[in-house]
Every structure is written in C-alpha cells, then in structure tokens.
C-alpha positions in Angstrom: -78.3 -62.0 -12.0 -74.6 -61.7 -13.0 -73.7 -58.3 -13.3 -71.2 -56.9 -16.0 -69.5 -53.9 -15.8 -67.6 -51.8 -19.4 -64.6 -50.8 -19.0 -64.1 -48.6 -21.5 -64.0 -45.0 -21.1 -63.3 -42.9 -23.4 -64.1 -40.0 -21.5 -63.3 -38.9 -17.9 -65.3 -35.8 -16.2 -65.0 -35.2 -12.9 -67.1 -32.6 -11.3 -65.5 -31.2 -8.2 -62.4 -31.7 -6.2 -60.2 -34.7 -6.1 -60.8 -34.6 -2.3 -64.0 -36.2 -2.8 -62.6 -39.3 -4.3 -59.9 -39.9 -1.3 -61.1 -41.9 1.9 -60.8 -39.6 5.0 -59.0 -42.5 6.8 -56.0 -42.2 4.3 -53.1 -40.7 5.6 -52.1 -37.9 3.2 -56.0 -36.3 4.3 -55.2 -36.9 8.0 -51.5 -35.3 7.6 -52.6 -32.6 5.4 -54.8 -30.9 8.2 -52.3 -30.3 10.3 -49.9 -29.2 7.9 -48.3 -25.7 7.6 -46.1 -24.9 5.1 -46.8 -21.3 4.9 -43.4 -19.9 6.7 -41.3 -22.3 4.0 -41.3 -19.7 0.8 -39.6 -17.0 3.2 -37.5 -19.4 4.7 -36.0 -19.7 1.2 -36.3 -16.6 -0.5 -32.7 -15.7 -0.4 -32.0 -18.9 -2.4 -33.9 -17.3 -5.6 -34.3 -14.6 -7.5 -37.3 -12.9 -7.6 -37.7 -10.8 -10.9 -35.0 -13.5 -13.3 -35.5 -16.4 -14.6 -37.5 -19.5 -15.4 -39.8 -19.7 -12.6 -39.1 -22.7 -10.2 -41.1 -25.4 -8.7 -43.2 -24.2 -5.2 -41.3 -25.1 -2.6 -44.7 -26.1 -0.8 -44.8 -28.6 -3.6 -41.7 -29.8 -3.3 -41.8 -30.6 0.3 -45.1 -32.1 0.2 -44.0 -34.4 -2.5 -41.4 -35.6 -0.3 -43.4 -36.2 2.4 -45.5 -37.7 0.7 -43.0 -40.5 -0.5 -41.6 -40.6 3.3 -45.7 -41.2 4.3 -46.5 -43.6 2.0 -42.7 -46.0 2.0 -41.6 -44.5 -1.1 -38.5 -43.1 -0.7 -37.2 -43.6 -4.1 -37.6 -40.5 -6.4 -38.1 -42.2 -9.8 -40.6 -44.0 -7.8 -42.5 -41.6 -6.0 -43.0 -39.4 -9.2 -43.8 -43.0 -11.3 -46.8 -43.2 -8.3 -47.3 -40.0 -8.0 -48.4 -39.7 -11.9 -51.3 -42.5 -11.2 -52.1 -41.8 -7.6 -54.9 -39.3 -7.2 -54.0 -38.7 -3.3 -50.6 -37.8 -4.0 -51.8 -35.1 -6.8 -54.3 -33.5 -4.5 -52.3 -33.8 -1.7 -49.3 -31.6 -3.7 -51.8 -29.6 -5.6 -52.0 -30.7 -8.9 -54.8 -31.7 -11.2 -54.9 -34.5 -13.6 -54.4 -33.0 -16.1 -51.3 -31.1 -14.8 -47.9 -32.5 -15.5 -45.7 -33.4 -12.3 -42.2 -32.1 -11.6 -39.5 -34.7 -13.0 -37.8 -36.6 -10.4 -34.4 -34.7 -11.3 -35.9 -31.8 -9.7 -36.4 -33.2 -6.2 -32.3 -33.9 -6.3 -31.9 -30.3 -7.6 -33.9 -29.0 -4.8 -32.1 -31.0 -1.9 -28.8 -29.4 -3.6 -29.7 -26.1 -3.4 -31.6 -26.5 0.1 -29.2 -27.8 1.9 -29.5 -30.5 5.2 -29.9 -27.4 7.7 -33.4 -26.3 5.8 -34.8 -29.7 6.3 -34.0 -29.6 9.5 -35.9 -26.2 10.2 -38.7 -28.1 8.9 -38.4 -31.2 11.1 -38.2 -28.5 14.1 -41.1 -26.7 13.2 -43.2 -30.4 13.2 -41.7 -30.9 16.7 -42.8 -27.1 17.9 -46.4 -27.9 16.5 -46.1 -31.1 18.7 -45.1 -28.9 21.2 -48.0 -26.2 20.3 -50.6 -29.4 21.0 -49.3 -30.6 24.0 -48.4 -34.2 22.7 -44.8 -33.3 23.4 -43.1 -31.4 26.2 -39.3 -32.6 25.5 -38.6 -32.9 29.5 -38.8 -37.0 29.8 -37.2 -38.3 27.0 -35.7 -41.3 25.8 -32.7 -41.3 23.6 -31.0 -44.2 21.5 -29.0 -44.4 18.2 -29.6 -46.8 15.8 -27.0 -47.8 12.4 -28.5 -47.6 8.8 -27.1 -49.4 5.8 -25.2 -47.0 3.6 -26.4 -47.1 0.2 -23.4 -48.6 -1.5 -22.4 -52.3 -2.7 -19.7 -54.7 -1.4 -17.5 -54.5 -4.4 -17.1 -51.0 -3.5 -15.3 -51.2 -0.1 -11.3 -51.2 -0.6 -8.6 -51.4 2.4 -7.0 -48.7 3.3 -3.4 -49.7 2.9 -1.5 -47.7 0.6 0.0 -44.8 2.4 1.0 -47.5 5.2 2.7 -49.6 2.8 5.0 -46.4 1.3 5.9 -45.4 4.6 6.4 -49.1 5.7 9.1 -49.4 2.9 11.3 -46.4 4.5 10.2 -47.0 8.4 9.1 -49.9 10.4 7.6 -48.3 13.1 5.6 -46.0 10.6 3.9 -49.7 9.8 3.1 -50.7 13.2 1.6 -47.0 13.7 -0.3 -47.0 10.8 -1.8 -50.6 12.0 -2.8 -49.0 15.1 -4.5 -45.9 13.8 -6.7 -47.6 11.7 -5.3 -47.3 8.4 -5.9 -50.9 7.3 -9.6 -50.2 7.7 -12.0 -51.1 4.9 -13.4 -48.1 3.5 -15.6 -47.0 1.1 -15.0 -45.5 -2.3 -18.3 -45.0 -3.5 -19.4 -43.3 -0.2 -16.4 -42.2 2.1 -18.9 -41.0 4.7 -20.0 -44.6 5.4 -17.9 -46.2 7.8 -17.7 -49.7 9.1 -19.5 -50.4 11.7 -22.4 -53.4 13.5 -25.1 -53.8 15.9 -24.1 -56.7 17.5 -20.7 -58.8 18.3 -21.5 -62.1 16.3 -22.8 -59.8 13.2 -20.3 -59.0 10.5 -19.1 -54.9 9.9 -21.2 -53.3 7.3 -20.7 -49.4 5.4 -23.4 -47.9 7.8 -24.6 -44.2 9.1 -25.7 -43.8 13.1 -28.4 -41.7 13.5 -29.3 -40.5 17.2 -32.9 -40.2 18.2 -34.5 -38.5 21.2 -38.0 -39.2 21.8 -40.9 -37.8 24.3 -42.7 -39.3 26.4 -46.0 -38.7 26.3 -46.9 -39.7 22.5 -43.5 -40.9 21.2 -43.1 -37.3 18.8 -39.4 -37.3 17.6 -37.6 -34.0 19.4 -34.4 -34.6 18.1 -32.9 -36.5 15.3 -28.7 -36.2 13.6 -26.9 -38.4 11.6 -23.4 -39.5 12.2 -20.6 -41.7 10.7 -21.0 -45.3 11.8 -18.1 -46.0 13.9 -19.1 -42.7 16.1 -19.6 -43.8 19.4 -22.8 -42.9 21.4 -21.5 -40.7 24.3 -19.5 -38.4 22.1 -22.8 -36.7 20.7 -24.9 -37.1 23.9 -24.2 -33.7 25.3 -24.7 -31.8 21.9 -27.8 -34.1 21.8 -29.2 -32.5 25.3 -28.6 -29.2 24.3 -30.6 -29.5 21.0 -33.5 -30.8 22.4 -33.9 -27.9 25.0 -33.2 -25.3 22.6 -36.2 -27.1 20.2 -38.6 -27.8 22.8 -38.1 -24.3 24.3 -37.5 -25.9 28.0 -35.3 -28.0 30.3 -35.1 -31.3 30.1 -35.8 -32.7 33.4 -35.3 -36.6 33.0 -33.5 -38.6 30.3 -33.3 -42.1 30.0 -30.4 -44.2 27.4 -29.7 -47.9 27.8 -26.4 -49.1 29.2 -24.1 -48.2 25.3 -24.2 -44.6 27.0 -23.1 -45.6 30.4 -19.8 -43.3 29.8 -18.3 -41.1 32.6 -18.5 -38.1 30.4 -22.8 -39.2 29.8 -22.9 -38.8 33.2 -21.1 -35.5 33.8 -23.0 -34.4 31.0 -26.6 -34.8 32.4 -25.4 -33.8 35.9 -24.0 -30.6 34.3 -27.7 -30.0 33.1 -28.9 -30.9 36.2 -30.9 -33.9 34.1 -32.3 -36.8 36.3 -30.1 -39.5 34.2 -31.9 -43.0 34.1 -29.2 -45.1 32.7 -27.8 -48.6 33.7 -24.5 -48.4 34.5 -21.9 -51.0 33.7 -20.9 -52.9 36.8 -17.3 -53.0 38.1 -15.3 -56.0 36.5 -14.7 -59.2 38.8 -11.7 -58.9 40.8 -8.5 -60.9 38.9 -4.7 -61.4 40.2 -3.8 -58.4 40.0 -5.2 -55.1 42.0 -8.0 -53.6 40.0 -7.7 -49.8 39.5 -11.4 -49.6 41.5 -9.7 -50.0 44.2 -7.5 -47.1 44.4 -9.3 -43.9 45.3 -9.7 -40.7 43.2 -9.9 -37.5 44.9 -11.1 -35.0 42.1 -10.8 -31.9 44.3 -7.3 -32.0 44.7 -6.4 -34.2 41.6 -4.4 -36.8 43.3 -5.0 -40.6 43.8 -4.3 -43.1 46.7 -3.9 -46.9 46.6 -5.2 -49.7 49.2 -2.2 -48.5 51.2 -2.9 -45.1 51.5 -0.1 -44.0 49.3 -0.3 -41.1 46.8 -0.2 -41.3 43.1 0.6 -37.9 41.1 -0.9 -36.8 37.5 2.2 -36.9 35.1 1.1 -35.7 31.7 -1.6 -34.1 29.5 -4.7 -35.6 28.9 -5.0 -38.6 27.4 -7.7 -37.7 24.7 -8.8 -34.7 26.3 -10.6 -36.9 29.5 -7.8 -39.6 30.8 -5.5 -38.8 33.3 -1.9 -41.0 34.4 -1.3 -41.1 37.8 2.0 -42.5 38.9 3.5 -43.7 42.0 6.3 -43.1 44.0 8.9 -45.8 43.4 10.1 -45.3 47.1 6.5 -46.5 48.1 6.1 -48.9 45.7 9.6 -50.9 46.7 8.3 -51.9 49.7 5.4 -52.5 49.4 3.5 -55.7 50.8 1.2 -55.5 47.9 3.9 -55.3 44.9 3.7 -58.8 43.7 -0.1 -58.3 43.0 -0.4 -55.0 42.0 2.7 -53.7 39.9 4.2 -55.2 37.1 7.2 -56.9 36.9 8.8 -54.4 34.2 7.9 -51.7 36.1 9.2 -50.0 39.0 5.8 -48.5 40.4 2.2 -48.2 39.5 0.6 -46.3 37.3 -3.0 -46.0 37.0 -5.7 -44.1 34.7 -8.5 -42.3 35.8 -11.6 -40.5 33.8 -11.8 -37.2 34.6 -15.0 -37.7 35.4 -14.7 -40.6 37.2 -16.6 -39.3 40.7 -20.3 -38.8 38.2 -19.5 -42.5 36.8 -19.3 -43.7 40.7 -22.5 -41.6 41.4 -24.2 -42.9 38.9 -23.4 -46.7 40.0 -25.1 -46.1 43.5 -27.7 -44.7 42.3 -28.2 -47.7 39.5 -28.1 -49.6 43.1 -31.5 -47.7 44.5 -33.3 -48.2 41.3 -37.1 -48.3 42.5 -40.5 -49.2 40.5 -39.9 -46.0 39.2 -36.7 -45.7 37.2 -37.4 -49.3 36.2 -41.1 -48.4 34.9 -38.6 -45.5 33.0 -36.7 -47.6 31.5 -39.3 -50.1 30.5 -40.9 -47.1 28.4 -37.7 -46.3 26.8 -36.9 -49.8 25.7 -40.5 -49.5 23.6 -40.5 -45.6 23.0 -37.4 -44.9 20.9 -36.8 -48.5 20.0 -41.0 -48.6 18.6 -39.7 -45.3 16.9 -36.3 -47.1 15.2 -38.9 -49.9 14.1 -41.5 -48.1 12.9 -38.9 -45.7 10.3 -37.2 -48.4 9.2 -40.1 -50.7 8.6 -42.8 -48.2 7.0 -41.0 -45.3 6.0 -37.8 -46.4 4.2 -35.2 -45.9 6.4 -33.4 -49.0 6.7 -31.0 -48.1 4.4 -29.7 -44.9 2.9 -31.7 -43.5 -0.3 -28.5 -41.5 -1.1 -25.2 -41.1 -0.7 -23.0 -38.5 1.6 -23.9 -37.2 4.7 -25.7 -34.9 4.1 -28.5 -36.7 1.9 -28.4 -39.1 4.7 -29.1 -36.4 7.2 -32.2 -34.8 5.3 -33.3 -38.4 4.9 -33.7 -38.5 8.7 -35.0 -35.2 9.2 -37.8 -35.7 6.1 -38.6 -39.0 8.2 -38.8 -37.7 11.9 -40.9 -35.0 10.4 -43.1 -37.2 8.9 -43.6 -39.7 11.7 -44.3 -36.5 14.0 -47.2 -35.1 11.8 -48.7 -38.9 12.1 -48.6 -38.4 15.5 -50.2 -34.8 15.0 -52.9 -35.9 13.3 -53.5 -38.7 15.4 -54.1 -36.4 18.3 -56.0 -34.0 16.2 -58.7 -37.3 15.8 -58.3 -37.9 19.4 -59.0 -34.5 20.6 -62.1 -35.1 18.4 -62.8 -38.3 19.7 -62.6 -37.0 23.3 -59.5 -38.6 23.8 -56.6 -36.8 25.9 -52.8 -38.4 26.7 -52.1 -39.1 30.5 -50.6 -36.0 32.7 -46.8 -35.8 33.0 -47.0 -36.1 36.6 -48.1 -39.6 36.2 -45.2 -40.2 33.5 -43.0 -39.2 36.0 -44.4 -41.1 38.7 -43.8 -44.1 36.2 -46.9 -45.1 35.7 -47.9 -47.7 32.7 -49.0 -44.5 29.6 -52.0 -45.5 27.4 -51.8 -46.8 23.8 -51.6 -43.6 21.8 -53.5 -43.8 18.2 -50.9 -44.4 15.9 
C-alpha cells in the first residue's frame, strides 16, 4: 500500500534533550566529549567587568560556535548563524534550546576584537596539551611545512607601489634605480596591506596571499604548532622560532624534525644543530661546475674566520655582515696577480677575488654528507612527512575553510589558523577516544623512529 505522510504541524513538543535527536556518529557529539572549555571564562576575566553592564555572551558559547563553523566548513559568520538557527546539532552543541534566540553574527566579530589572536592561540595550545595528555602526540618527531592561503581581497584592489619612487626619481636618478631594487614597484594591496604577493610554484602567477607554518607529530598527525606570516616570508626565517614553540607547547625536546628541500638554508641547519635536533632535510646539491671557479671550491675555515682558494692562498673578511649572516672575503691582489688560475677565476674588472660565505656555511656542508648516507630510515621519514603535514594542508583547506582568508589583517588570519588547528586536533581527539574504546592503540615511537610504515589512524 502507498503510504502518505502530513506534513503539517502545527505543534512541536519535544520531550527530552536535543541530544537524543543527533546521530552519535556526527561530529559535533564526538568533539564535544573531549571538549573542555572550563579554564576559558578565567582566561578572560580581566577583559570584563564583573558587577557593570549588559551582560555578555558566554565565552564557552562563543567559542563553541566557532568551532562549530570550523567543524562543519562554515567559516562564514552570517552563514554559520543562518545554519546555526535551523541546525539542531549546532544548538545543542552551543547550548541553546529552540526556542532560545542565537547571538547575531556581529557578535562573533566583536568578540575576536576584544580577544585578541594570542587568546585563540591559548586555546589551540590547550587542544595540543590534551593531545599530549592522551598520548596521540609527543611533539619529538615532527614534520614541518608552510603552506600560502589566498588573502581575502579582489584583483581590482592591488595598486603598484610607485609613487614615492617616482618623486624622488624627479630630483635623483639613483634614488629610481634604488627604489627599483628595494621593491618599491611591488604590487600591493590596499584593501589588505598584510597580504603580500607571493606563489606556490614558478609557472603560477603571484597572488595577495598569507603563509602559514605548520608543525605536525608523528604519531596521529595532531597539529603542535601553527603561525601565520606575510606571503613573501621565506621559510627558514621562522624555522628556529618555530622549534622553540613546539618544545615550549609540548613540554619536551624535540628529538627529530623533518622539512622538504624549501628549508634547506644554512641558518635551518645551524638552527636544528643548535637544538641538537636530528634534521631530516634534503639538501640542495652543489651547482654544476661553469667557466669560472665556483666559490665551493674555496675552503672556509669557521674557527679562525678566514678562507683559502684552490691555491692555498688566504682571503680576509672585509666588512659587516651582509644581512646579519654573509660574510666578503677578499684576496690579496699580490696573490691574485700571479696567479695561474686568474683567467678562470677573477674577473676582468677586478684586481682580486672576492668571495661570500654563510656564516654558517660548515652546518650547510654537514648537512650535504649526511643527505649522502641517507638510509631506509631517513627516507621512510621523509616519506611520512610528505603525507603528514602535506595530508594536514589538504585536509584544512578542503574541509574546514581555509583555502582562503575569511578576513582581513593579520591577525584575523592568525585566529583563522589557530580556530582551525584546534579543530582538526579535537577530530583527532575524539578519534582516539573511539579507538581507545574500540581496543585500538597508535604504534610505539620507537618504531616511528626506526621508520617503520605507521597504521591508518581513524580520522
């Protein structure tokens, strides 16, 4: 018989808690028992005032909301609070009945005003510590990468910056050809000035972008440590703050970290051997040989700061630092003069050699041999970080909204990222809650470090 169902109702009771009408597979259930917001309204007491005024939304609430939207790919406030009104697991997940009326979607802006970037980052941290707390995450093998995100402006908005080169150009010709090399004719934009131009790839045009940098564990791919950037910021300049953060968030040493070869940098290296940080990184090979003498083969002697060429000859520092890491070192025009070797290695407007050198140019050559020995094991390594933090970059952008920048400024962009590590790390939380049920338990580090294949986590 054909059934037929009314669909009329002019009357809604519901006995009982919303709970009861949400699936225990959905995601806000799962993330909600492993969620602890009870430190937050202490965290932010000394933003309020306790005995004046209109009283304000929970701050629980307001975090939860958020998460909400970063959970579900609604990152969009308008949005969220558009779903939010209709969606019976985002009102119990946030607390309210239906017959409550939601917080307007101004609020949530008001909120990440007055907050400020470094709150939500005390609330990413405390995801990683429970991470930590469940043994899903250690933060001592851990991959790091840096990914760009599309700034949250249009085309018609970028503008070159010219001007100030142009005025000066009128009274100074050499102020113009400065200005050209400094950058100045750079296409900014007006909208957002913290975007800059930047790409991901050599045949792929420049686009107003942010670079966040992501360090990842191991074991179950939990997010230890996440900042935002301009675009054009290049990856070894934050690597050592990067290091430092993760300890002081996971509570230990890191003992092995693994980049791919955009952190292959001199100072990368003396950064991790500083740490004492078991560096899995491919460093760039040496250039081919050409006509002329390549500066690989002249010697640097770092303990007494001095230089030789293929003759044995000495070369002197002359200078400061060239941005605070490259040394000059010149030659002696009384060795050079006579030299067998002149025609091929100094040029002829010059009357001796000069060559530069990285201050840390003896980790970059330690760090080349040891590329050399790679075994199944630093290999195996870097196989997992190629899937670990890129998997992460995919997964954020794909499912939780953060291919491109809600907001504008640095800031917004930077508790964008910390709202979505925090989020993708209580995933992983409550995946390993249902594992731990399940009888399930993540492979020993011992075998990490050994480099051996990990098991599929749950997602």
């Amino acid at each position: 018989m054909l059934g037929r169902k009314e669909r009329d109702q002019l009357e809604l009771f519901i006995s009982g808690s919303l709970r009861q009408l949400i699936p225990d597979e959905h995601v806000l259930v799962r993330v909600d028992g492993v969620l602890d917001l009870s430190w937050l309204r202490n965290e932010l007491a000394d933003l309020y005032c306790l005995d004046n005024g209109r009283p304000g939304i929970d701050p629980e609430v307001a975090v939860r909301l958020m998460l909400a939207g970063f959970l579900l790919g609604i990152v969009h406030d308008r949005r969220l609070m558009r779903e939010a009104a209709v969606n019976i697991a985002i009102r119990w997940f946030v607390g309210y009945g239906l017959h409550e009326p939601l917080p307007d979607h101004s609020s949530l802006t008001r909120i990440r005003q007055r907050w400020g970037a470094e709150r939500f980052r005390r609330i990413f941290e405390r995801s990683v510590q429970a991470c930590i707390a469940a043994r899903i995450a250690t933060g001592e093998v851990v991959h790091l990468d840096a990914s760009l995100i599309r700034a949250h402006v249009s085309w018609d908005a970028l503008a070159v910056r010219h001007v100030e080169a142009v005025a000066e150009a009128n009274s100074d010709d050499d102020a113009l050809r400065e200005s050209r090399q400094s950058g100045k004719f750079k296409k900014v934009c007006v909208t957002d000035p913290d975007a800059t131009m930047a790409t991901n790839g050599r045949n792929r045009r420049l686009e107003p972008a942010y670079k966040q940098h992501t360090a990842v564990d191991d074991i179950a791919g939990v997010i230890v440590d996440v900042e935002v950037a301009t675009g054009e910021e290049n990856e070894g300049m934050a690597v050592a703050e990067r290091l430092d953060a993760v300890a002081t968030t996971a509570g230990r040493a890191m003992t092995i970290a693994t980049m791919d070869a955009g952190y292959a940098y001199a100072k990368v290296f003396r950064a991790l051997e500083d740490r004492q940080i078991e560096g899995i990184v491919p460093a760039k090979a040496e250039p081919p040989p050409g006509k002329v003498i390549p500066t690989r083969r002249f010697k640097f002697d770092a303990l007494h700061n001095l230089a030789r060429c293929p003759r044995g000859k000495i070369l002197r520092p002359k200078g400061k630092l060239h941005r605070g890491a490259f040394q000059y070192f010149h030659a002696s025009a009384r060795d050079c003069g006579p030299c067998p070797l002149r025609a091929r290695c100094v040029s002829p407007s010059r009357h001796a050699r000069v060559v530069v050198f990285n201050v840390n140019h003896p980790s970059l050559l330690r760090a080349r041999r040891k590329r050399l020995q790679w075994g199944k094991r630093e290999k195996r390594l870097y196989q997992r970080h190629r899937w670990r933090v890129e998997g992460v970059h995919g997964e954020a952008k794909t499912w939780h909204g953060l291919a491109r920048a809600v907001r504008r400024g640095l800031d917004n962009m930077r508790i964008q990222a910390f709202l979505t590590a925090a989020a993708i790390n209580l995933k992983r939380l409550a995946a390993a809650l249902l594992a731990a049920i399940a009888g399930f338990s993540p492979e020993p580090l011992a075998e990490i470090r050994a480099g051996a294949h990990a098991r599929p986590y749950p997602a």
